[in-house]
C-alpha positions as CSV (number, residue, x, y, z in Angstrom):
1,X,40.5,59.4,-28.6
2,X,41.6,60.4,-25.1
3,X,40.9,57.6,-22.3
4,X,39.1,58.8,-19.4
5,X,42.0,58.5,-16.3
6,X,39.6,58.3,-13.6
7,X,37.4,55.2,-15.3
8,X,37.1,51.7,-13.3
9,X,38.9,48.9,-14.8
10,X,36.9,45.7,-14.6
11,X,39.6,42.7,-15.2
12,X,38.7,40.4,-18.2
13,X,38.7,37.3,-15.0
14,X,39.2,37.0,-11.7
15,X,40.8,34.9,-9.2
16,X,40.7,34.1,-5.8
17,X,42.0,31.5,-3.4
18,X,39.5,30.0,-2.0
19,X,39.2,25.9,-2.7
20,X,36.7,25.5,-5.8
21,X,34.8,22.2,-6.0
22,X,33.5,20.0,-8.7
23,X,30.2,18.6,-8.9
24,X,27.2,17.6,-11.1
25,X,23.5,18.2,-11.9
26,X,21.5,15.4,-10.3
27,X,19.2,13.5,-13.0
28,X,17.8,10.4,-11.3
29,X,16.4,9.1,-8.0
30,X,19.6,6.5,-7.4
31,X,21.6,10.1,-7.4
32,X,20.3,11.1,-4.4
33,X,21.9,9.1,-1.2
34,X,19.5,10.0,2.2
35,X,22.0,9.9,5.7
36,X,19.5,9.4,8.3
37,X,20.7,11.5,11.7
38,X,19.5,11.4,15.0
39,X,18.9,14.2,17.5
40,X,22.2,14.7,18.3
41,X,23.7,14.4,14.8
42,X,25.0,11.4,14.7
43,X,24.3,8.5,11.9
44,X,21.8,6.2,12.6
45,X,22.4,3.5,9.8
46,X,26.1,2.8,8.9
47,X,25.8,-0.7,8.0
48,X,26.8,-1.7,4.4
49,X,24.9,-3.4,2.1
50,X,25.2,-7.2,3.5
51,X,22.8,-10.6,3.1
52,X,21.3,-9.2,6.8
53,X,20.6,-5.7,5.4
54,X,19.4,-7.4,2.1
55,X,16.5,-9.0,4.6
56,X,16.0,-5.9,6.2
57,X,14.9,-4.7,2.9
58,X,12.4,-7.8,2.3
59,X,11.2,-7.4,5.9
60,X,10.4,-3.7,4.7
61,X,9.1,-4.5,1.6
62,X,6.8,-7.0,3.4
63,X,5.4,-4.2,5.9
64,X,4.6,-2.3,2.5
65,X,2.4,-5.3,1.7
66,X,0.8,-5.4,5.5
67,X,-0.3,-1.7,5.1
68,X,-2.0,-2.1,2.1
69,X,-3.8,-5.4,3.2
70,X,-4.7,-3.8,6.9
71,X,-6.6,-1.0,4.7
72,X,-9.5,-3.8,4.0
73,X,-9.1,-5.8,7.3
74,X,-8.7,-4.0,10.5
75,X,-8.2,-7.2,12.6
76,X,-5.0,-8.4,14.4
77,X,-5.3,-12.6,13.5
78,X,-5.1,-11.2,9.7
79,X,-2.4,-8.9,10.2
80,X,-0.3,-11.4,11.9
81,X,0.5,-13.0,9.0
82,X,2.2,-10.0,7.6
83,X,6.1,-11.3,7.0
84,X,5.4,-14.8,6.9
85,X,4.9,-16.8,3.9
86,X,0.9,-17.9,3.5
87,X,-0.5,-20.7,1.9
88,X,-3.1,-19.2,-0.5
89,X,-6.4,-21.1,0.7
90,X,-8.2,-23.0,-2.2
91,X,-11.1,-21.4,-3.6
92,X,-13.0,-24.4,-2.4
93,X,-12.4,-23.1,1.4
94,X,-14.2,-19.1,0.9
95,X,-17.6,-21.2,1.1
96,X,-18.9,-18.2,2.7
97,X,-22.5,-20.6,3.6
98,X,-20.1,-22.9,5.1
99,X,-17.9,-20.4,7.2
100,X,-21.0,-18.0,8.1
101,X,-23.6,-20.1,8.0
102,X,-26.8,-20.2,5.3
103,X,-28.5,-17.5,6.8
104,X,-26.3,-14.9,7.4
105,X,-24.5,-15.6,4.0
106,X,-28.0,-14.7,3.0
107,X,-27.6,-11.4,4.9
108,X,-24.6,-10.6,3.4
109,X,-25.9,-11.3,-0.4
110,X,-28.6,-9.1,0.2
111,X,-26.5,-6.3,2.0
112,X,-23.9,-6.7,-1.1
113,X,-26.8,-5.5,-3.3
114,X,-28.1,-2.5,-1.5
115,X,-24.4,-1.4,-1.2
116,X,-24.6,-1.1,-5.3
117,X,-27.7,0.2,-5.9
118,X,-27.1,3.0,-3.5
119,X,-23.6,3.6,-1.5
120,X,-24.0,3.9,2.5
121,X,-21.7,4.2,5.5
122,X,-24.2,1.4,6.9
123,X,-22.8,-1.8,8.1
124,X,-23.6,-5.5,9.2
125,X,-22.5,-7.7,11.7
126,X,-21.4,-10.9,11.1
127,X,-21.9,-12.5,14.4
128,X,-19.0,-13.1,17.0
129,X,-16.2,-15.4,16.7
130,X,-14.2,-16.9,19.3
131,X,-11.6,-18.4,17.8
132,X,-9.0,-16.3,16.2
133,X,-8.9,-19.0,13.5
134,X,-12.2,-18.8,12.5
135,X,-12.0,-14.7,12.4
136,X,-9.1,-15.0,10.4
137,X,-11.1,-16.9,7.5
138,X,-14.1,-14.9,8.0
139,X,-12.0,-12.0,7.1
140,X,-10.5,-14.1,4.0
141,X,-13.7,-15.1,2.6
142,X,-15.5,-12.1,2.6
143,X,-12.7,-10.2,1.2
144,X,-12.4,-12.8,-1.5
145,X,-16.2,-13.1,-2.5
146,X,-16.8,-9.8,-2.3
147,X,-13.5,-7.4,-2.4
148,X,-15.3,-3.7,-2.4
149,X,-15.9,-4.8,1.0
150,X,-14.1,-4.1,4.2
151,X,-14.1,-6.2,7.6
152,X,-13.9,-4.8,11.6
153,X,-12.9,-7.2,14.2
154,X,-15.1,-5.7,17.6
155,X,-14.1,-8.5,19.8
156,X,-14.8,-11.1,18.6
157,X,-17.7,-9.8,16.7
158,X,-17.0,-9.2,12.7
159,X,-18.5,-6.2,10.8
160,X,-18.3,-5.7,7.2
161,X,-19.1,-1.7,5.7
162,X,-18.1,-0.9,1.9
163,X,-14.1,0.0,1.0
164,X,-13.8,3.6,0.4
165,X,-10.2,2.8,-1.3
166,X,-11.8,0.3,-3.4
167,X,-14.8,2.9,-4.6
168,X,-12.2,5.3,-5.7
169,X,-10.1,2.4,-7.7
170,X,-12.9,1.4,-9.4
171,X,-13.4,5.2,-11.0
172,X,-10.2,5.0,-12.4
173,X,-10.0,1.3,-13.7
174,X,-12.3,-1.7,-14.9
175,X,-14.1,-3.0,-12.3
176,X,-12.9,-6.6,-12.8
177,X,-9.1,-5.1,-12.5
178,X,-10.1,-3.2,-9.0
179,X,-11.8,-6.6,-8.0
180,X,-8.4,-8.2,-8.8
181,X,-6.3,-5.8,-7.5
182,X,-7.7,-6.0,-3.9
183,X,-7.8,-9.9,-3.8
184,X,-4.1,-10.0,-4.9
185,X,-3.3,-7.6,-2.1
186,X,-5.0,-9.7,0.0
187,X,-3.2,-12.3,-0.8
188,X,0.2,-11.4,0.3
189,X,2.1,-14.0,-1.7
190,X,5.8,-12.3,-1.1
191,X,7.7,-10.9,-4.5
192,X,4.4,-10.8,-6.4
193,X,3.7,-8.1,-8.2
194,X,0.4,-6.9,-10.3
195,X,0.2,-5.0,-13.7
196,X,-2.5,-2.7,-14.4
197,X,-3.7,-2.4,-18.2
198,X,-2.2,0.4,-19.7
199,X,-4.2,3.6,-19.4
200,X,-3.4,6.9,-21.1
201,X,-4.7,9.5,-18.1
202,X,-1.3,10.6,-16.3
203,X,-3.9,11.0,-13.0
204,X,-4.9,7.6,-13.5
205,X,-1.4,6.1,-13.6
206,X,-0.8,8.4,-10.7
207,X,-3.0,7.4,-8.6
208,X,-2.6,3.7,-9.3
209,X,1.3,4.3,-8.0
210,X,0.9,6.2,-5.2
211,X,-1.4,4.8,-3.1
């Protein structure tokens, strides 16, 4: 057979100088390395990883900790306890007839059971409280006794209203675990961590590790 003159000849490879590079797919989150810049391009963090950076961390892990208790207690005496190591009051001390009073703790109980036979955006005041001591164990025993709820400091008066965070927890686990879950946020006992039970719905887990 005759070969066509005039047809193209493609070359079986081809070569060219510029500089090649090597390189590989990334798989996991520890592959990826985040250079924060500022405005003008420059590096903002260059310190290595060193004891001081290593309490950075902690301090950052800590103001994780803060944002999820400040969800169920708006009120700056709580939330100044954020990065300091607390002494978890005994259960003996969230005598809510004791720190309220009879009658309003009366109040409370009977708001507590409207709030679950019908859910409202109502609220109820507490009273005022002077001393930022007293607010702060307010807050405390309300949020222990009854978690689903959620305290406002209008100085110095305290308001409680029901936890939207917590009604949406408590559609996706038990309600004891919910219940849990939102006192040992409160808590804020530094490098504690809480389990869930296991649960099968991938939205579930989701939600549960997001928020």
């Amino acid at each position: 057979m005759k070969q066509d003159s005039d047809a193209t000849t493609v070359p079986a490879c081809f070569i060219s100088n510029h500089e090649g590079f090597l390189g590989s797919i990334k798989n996991f989150i520890k592959d990826f390395v985040v250079t924060e810049i500022d405005t003008s391009g420059q590096r903002v963090n260059t310190a290595t990883h060193t004891p001081d950076s290593a309490s950075s961390d902690e301090n950052n892990e800590t103001g994780a900790e803060c944002k999820w208790n400040n969800h169920s207690s708006q009120d700056n005496d709580v939330a100044a306890d954020c990065g300091l190591d607390v002494t978890i009051p005994s259960p003996g001390s969230f005598d809510l007839s004791v720190i309220l009073g009879q009658s309003v703790s009366e109040e409370l109980e009977q708001f507590v059971l409207t709030l679950k036979e019908k859910p409202t955006k109502q609220e109820l005041s507490l009273g005022s409280f002077t001393d930022k001591h007293h607010r702060a164990n307010v807050h405390r025993a309300v949020r222990h006794r009854f978690p689903f709820l959620m305290t406002v400091t209008i100085q110095p008066e305290i308001r409680v209203r029901e936890d939207p965070d917590y009604r949406e927890l408590s559609q996706l686990v038990t309600e004891d675990e919910a219940e849990d879950f939102f006192r040992f946020i409160d808590a804020k006992v530094r490098g504690s961590s809480y389990t869930f039970g296991p649960d099968d719905d991938k939205d579930h887990r989701t939600w549960c590790t997001t928020s």
